[in-house]
C-alpha positions in Angstrom: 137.3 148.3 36.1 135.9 145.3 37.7 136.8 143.8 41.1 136.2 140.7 42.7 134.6 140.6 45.5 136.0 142.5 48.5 135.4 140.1 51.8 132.1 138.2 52.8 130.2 137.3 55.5 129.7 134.9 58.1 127.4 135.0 61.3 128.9 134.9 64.8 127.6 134.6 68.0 128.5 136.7 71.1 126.8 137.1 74.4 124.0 135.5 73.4 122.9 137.3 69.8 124.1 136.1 66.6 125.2 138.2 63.8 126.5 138.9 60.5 130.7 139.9 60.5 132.1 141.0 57.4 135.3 139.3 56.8 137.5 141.4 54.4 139.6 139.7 51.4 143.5 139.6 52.3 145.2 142.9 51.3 147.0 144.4 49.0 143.1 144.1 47.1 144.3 142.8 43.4 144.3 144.8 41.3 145.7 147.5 43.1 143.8 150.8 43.7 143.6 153.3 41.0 144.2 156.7 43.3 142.7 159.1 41.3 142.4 162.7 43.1 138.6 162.0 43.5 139.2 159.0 45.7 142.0 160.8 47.3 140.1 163.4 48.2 137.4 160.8 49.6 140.2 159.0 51.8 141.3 162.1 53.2 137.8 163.1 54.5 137.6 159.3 55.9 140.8 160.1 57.5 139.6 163.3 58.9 136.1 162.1 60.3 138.3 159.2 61.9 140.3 161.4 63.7 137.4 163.3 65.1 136.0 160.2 66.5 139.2 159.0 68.1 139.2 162.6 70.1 135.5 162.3 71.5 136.4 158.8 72.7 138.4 160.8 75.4 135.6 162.3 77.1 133.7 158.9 77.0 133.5 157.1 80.6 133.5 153.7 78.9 135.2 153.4 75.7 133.9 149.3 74.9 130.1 150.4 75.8 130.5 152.7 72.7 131.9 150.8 70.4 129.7 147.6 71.0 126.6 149.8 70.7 127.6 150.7 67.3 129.0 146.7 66.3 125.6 145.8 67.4 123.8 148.5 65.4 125.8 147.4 62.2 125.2 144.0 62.6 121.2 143.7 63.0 121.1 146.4 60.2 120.8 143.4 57.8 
């Protein structure tokens, strides 16, 4: 099956450093997703490791240092 392409890129610029931001294509993605029990199985373990993150962020003093240390590790890893 081939897909266009899901989202690009543009480069932003916030507190001084510019990066790249992915910029995803509108949803529902066309054509719709085949949800075979292999990709099932893959979104369920995504859904899983999700949750685990949300419950360490309650023992985190600063939840916005977090997530901009890991937004700014994404970004420059192009």
């Amino acid at each position: 099956m081939k897909r266009e392409l899901q989202g690009h890129y543009v480069t932003i610029s916030t507190v001084g450093e510019e990066a790249r931001a992915f910029v995803p294509a509108p949803l529902p993605p066309k054509p719709p997703i085949d949800w075979t029990p292999e990709l099932r199985s893959k979104f369920d373990q995504a859904l899983l490791a999700l949750g685990r993150l949300d419950s360490i962020s309650t023992f985190l003093p600063d939840i916005s240092l977090f997530l901009y240390m890991y937004v700014r590790k994404e970004a420059f890893a192009f």
